[in-house]
C-alpha positions as CSV (number, residue, x, y, z in Angstrom):
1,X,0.0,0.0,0.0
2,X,2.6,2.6,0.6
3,X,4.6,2.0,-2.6
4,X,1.0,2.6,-4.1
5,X,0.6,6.0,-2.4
6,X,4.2,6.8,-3.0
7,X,3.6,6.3,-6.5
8,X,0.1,8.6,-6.9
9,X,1.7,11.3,-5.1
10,X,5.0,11.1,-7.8
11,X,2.3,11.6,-10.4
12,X,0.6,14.5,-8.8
13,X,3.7,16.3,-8.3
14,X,5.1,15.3,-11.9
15,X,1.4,17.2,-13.3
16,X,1.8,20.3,-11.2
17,X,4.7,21.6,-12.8
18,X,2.6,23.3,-15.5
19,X,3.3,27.1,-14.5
20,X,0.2,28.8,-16.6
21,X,-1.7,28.8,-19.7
22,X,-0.8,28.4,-22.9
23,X,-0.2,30.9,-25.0
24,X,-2.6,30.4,-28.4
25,X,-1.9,32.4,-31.4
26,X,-4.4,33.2,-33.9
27,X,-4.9,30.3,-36.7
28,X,-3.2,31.5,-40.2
29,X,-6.1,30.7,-42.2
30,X,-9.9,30.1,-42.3
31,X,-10.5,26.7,-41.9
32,X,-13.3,24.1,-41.4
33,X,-13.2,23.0,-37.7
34,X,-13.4,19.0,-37.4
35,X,-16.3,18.2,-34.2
36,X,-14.6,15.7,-32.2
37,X,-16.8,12.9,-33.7
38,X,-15.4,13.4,-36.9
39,X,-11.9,13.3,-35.6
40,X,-12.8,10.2,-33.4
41,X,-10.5,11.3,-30.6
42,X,-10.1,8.9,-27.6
43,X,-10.5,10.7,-24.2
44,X,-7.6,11.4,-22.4
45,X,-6.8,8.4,-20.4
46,X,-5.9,9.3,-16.6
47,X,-2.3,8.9,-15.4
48,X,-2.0,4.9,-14.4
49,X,-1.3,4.8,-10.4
50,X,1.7,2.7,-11.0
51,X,4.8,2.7,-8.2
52,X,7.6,5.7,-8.9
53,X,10.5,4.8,-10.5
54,X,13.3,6.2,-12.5
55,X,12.4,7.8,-15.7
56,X,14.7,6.5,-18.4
57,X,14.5,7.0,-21.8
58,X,12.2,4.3,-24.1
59,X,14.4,1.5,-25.7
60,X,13.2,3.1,-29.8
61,X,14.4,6.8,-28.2
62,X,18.4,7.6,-28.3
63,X,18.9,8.9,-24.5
64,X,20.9,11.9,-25.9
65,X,17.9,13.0,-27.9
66,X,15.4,12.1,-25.1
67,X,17.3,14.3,-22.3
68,X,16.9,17.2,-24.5
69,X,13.8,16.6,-25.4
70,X,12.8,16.6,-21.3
71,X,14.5,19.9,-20.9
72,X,12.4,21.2,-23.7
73,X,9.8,19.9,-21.6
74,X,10.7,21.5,-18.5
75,X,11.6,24.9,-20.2
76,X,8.4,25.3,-21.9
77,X,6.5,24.2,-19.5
78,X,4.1,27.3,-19.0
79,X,3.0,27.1,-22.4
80,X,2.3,22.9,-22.4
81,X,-0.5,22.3,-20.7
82,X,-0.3,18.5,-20.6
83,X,3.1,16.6,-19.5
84,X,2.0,12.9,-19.6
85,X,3.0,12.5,-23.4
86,X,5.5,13.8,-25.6
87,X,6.7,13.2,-29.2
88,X,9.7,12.9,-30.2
89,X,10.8,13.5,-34.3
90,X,14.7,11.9,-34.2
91,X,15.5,13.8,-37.4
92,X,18.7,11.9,-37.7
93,X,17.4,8.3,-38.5
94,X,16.1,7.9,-42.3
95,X,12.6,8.2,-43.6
96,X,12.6,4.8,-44.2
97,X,12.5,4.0,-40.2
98,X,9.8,4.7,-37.9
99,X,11.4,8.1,-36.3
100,X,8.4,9.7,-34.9
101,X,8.2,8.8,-31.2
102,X,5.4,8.9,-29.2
103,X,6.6,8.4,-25.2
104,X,4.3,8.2,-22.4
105,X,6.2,9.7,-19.7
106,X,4.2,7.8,-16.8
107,X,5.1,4.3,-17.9
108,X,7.8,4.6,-20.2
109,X,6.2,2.7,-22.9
110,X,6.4,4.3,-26.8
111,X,4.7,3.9,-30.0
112,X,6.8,5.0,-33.1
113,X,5.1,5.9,-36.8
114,X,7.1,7.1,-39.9
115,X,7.3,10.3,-40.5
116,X,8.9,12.5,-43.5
117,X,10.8,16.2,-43.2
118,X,10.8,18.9,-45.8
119,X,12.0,18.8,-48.9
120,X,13.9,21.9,-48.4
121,X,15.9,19.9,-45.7
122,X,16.8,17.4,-48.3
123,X,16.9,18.8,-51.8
124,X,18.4,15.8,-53.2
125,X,15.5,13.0,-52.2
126,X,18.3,11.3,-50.3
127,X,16.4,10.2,-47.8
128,X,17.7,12.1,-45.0
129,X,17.1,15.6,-43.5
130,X,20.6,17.6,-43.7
131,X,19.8,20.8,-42.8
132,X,16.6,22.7,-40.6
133,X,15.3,26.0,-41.7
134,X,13.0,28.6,-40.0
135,X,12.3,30.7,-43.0
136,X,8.8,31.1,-44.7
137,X,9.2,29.3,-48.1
138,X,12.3,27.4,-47.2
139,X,9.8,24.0,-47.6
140,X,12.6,23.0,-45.2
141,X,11.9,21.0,-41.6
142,X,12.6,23.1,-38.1
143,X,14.0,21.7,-35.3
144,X,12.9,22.3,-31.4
145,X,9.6,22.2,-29.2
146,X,6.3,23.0,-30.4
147,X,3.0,22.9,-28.9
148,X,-0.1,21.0,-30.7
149,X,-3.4,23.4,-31.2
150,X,-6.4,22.7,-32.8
151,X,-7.5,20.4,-35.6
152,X,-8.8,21.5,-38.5
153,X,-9.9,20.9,-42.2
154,X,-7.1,22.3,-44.6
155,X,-5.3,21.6,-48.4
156,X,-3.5,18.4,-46.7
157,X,-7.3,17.2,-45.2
158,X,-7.4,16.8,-41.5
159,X,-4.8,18.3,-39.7
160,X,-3.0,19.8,-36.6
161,X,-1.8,23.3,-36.0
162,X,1.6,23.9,-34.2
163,X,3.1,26.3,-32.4
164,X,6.8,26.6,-32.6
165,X,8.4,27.2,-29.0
166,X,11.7,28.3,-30.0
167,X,13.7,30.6,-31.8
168,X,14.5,28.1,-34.5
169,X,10.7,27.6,-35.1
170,X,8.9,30.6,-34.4
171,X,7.7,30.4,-37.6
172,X,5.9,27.4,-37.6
173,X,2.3,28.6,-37.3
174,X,2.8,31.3,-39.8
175,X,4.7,28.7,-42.3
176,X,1.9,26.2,-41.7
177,X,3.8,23.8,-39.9
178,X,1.1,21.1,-39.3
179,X,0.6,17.2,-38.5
180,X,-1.3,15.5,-41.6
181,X,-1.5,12.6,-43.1
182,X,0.1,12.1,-46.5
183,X,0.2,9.5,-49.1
184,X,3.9,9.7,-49.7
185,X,4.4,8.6,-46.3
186,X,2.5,5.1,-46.3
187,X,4.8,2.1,-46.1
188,X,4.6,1.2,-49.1
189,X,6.5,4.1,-50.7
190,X,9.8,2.1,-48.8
191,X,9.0,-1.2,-50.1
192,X,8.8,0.9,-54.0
193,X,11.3,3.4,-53.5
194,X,13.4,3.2,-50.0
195,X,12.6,6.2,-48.7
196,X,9.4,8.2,-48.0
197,X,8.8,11.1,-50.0
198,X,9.0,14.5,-49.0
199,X,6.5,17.6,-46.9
200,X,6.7,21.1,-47.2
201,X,8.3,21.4,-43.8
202,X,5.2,19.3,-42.2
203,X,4.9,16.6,-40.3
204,X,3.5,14.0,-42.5
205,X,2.3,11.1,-41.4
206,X,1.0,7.9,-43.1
207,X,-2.8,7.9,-43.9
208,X,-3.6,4.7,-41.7
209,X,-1.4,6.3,-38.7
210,X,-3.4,9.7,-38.8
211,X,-6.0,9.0,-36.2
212,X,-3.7,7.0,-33.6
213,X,-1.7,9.9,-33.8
214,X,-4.1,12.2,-33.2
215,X,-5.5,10.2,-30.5
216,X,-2.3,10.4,-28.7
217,X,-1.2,14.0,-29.1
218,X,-4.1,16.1,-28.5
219,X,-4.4,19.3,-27.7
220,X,-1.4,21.1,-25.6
221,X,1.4,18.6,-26.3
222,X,4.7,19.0,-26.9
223,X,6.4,17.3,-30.1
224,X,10.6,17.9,-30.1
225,X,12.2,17.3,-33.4
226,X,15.8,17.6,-33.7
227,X,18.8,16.0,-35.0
228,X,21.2,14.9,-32.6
């Protein structure tokens, strides 16, 4: 019984390090709004009461890349509103592996989907990002913490405004730096042609992976995508 209580009051202190609201910009362009039938989300599971122990980084996550990615965690933490989750873009693994992490922090377990970067990252279709750019029209993948908004209907279908949390994507929102679902990120394109094909800067996900991942970002998560 007291590892139990030992382990619910770990949790309650890990939740109340949210320091104040987050900050929400206005959306870049006049969109559709999805109703949360349409998106199908899952409601936000509580925390498990499972007994504290040392938070180590998932086996699929690089410890290097998840350590950063928990001080971008901390630092921001007035303008996350929900620390139980976090994803994780290792922008130095190919397209061709699943590099987009998803990590609950309160039992260490992970999903992982593919996900492409920009073409202006990698202008030669090699299959790996070489460079991040903040700059409107750069098509080119940023690197650091951003914040998931709301969903919305857009060019790419269903999607998910970002906010970029750093000075190396500040951008973001104003670029259109979204999560959407994209046909040149399916499996299949690796089986064909070895590597995924290429975003504007976005986040683009396969079509089948879309509503999982939605389902387990939500609303006032952080995503951390760098190249370490």
């Amino acid at each position: 019984m007291l590892e139990t209580t030992t382990g619910r009051r770990t949790v309650v202190r890990t939740g109340l390090i949210l320091a104040g609201a987050m900050v929400v910009p206005g959306a870049v362009a006049t969109a559709q709004r999805l109703t949360q039938a349409a998106l199908k989300p899952a409601s936000q599971p509580p925390l498990p009461m499972v007994a504290a122990r040392p938070l180590t980084s998932p086996r699929v996550v690089r410890p290097e890349l998840f350590r950063r990615a928990l001080a971008a965690l901390d630092a921001h933490r007035g303008r996350v509103a929900d620390h139980d989750r976090i994803a994780i873009a290792d922008f130095a693994a190919a397209s061709a592996e699943k590099r987009l992490h998803l990590v609950d922090l309160a039992n260490g377990t992970s999903q992982s989907f593919l996900v492409a970067h920009g073409a202006g990252s990698d202008p030669s279709h090699t299959g790996w990002l070489h460079r991040f750019s903040n700059d409107a029209g750069s098509n080119a993948s940023c690197e650091g913490a951003f914040v998931t908004q709301d969903y919305y209907v857009g060019k790419h279908g269903r999607s998910q405004r970002l906010v970029g949390l750093d000075a190396t994507n500040d951008n973001a929102l104003a670029r259109a730096i979204v999560v959407h679902a994209a046909w040149y990120s399916n499996p299949d394109m690796i089986r064909t042609h070895g590597m995924l094909g290429r975003s504007q800067g976005c986040f683009a996900v396969g079509e089948s992976d879309l509503d999982e991942v939605f389902r387990r970002l939500g609303s006032g998560r952080m995503i951390y995508a760098a190249k370490v």
